[in-house]
C-alpha positions as CSV (number, residue, x, y, z in Angstrom):
1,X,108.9,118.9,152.3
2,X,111.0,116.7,149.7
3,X,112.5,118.6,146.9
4,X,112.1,116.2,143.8
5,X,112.8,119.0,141.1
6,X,115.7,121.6,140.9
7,X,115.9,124.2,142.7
8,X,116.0,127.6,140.3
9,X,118.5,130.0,140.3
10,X,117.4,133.8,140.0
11,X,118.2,137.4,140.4
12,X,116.4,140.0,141.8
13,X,117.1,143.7,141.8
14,X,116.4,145.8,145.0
15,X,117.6,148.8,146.2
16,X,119.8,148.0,148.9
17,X,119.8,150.1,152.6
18,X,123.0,152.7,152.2
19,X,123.3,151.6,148.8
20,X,123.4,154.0,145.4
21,X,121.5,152.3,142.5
22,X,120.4,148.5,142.7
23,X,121.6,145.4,143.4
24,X,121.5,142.0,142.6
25,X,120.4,139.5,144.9
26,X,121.0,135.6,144.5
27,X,117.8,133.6,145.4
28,X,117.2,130.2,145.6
29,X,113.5,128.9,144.5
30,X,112.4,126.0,145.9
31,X,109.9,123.7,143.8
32,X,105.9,124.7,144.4
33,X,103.8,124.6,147.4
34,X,103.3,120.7,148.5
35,X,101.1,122.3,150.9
36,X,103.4,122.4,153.8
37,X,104.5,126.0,153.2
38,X,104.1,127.4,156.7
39,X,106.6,124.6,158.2
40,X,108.9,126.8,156.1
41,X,109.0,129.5,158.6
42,X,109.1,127.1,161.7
43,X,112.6,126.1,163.5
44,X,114.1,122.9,164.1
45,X,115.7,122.2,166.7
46,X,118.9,119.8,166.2
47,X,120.0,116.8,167.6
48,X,123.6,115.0,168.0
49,X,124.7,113.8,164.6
50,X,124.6,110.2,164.1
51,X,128.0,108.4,164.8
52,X,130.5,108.1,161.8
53,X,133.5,105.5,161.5
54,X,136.0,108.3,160.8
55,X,136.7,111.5,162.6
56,X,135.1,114.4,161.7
57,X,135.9,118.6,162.9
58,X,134.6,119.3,166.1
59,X,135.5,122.8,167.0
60,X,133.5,125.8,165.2
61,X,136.8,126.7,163.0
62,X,137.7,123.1,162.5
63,X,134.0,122.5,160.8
64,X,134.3,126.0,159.2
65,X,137.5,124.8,157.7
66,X,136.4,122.0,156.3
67,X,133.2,123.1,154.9
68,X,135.4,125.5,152.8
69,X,137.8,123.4,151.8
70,X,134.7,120.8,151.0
71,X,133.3,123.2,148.1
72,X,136.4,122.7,146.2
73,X,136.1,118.6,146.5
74,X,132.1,118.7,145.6
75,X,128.9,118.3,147.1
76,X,129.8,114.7,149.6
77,X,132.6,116.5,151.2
78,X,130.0,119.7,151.7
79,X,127.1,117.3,152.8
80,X,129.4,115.8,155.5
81,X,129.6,118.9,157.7
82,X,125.3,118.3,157.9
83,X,122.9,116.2,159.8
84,X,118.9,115.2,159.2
85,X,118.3,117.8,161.1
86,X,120.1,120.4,160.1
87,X,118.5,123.9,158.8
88,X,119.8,126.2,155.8
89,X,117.9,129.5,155.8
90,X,118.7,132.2,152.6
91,X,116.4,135.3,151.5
92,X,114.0,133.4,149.7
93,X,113.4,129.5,151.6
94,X,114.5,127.4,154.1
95,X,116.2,124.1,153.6
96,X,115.6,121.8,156.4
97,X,117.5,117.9,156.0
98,X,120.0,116.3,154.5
99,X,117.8,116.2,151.0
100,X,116.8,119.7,150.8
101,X,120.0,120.5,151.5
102,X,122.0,118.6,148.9
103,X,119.3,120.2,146.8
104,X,120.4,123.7,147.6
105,X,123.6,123.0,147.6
106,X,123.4,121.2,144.0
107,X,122.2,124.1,142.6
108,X,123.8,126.3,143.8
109,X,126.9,124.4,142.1
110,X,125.4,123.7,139.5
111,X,124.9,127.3,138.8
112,X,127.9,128.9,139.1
113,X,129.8,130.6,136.4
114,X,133.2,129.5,135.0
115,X,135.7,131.2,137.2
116,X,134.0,131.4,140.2
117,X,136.1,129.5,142.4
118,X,139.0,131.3,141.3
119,X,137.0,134.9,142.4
120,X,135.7,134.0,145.8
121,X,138.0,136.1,148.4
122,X,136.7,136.2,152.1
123,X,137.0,139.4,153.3
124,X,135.8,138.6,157.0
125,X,136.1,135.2,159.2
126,X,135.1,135.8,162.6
127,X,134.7,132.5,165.1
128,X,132.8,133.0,168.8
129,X,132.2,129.6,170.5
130,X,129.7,127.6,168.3
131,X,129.1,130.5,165.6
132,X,131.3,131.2,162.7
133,X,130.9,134.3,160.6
134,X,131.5,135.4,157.0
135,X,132.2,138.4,154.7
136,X,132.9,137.1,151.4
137,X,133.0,138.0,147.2
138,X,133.4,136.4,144.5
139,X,134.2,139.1,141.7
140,X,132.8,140.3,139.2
141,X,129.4,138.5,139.9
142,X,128.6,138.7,143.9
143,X,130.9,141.7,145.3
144,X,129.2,140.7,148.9
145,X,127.7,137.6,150.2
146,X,128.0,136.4,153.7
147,X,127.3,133.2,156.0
148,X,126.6,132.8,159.4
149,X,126.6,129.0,160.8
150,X,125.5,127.8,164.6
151,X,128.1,124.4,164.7
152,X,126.8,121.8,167.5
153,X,128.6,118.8,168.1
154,X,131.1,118.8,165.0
155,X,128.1,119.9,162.3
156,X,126.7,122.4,161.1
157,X,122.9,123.2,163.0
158,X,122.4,126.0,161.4
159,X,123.4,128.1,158.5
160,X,122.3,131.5,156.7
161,X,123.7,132.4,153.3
162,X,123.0,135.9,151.4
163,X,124.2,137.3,148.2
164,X,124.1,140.5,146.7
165,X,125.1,140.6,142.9
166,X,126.7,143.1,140.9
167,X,124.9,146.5,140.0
């Protein structure tokens, strides 16, 4: 699937397991159906990167670092830590490729409120061979979100992303 229009930002309240009252959830809406909806819900399977002329991260916390520090320098430093076959999976699509990715992660950008970068406090980092784990906020709009990413060969394979707004 190529995403040729922008991806929408919504909200969506559900009652959340152990939770009192609703929440807000983040989600991500990808363009309509080209007809290739079920290879939504398939998995990919990643391959070695391509070669780069500069040196990239190549440890879990090395890439995890960098893709961090990347959404403070805009979306080419964030698209580096990706290949072609990369996958980014949230509560409402999955982005496979480096176009649907920059997609997502245009959007998301692009959708954030003034202030945000200031707000975003990670409250949990937790590194285990090729996955990273994250607890993180961002204040008064997303008081949890977390991200889980499978790093292969200096790049992130895999990612999942989920946010819960504010009540």
């Amino acid at each position: 699937m190529r995403i040729t229009q922008p991806l929408r930002l919504s909200f969506l309240r559900r009652r959340l397991p152990g939770s009192k009252g609703t929440s807000t959830i983040l989600l991500m809406s990808p363009p309509a159906s080209d007809g290739q909806a079920s290879r939504r819900h398939s998995v990919a399977s990643p391959e070695a990167p391509s070669s780069r002329s500069f040196a990239m991260p190549t440890s879990t916390a090395a890439v995890l670092e960098h893709h961090l520090e990347a959404f403070y320098q805009g979306i080419d430093a964030i698209m580096e830590d990706f290949t072609d076959v990369s996958v980014i999976i949230t509560a409402s699509a999955t982005y496979r490729g480096l176009g649907e990715i920059r997609a997502f992660f245009s959007a998301l950008l692009d959708g954030l409120p003034a202030g945000f970068d200031e707000a975003v406090k990670i409250t949990r980092q937790e590194v285990v061979g090729e996955v990273a784990f994250l607890v993180w906020e961002a204040r008064p709009w997303f008081p949890f979100c977390t991200d889980t990413f499978v790093v292969r060969n200096g790049k992130i394979a895999y990612q999942t992303f989920a946010a819960a707004g504010a009540a």
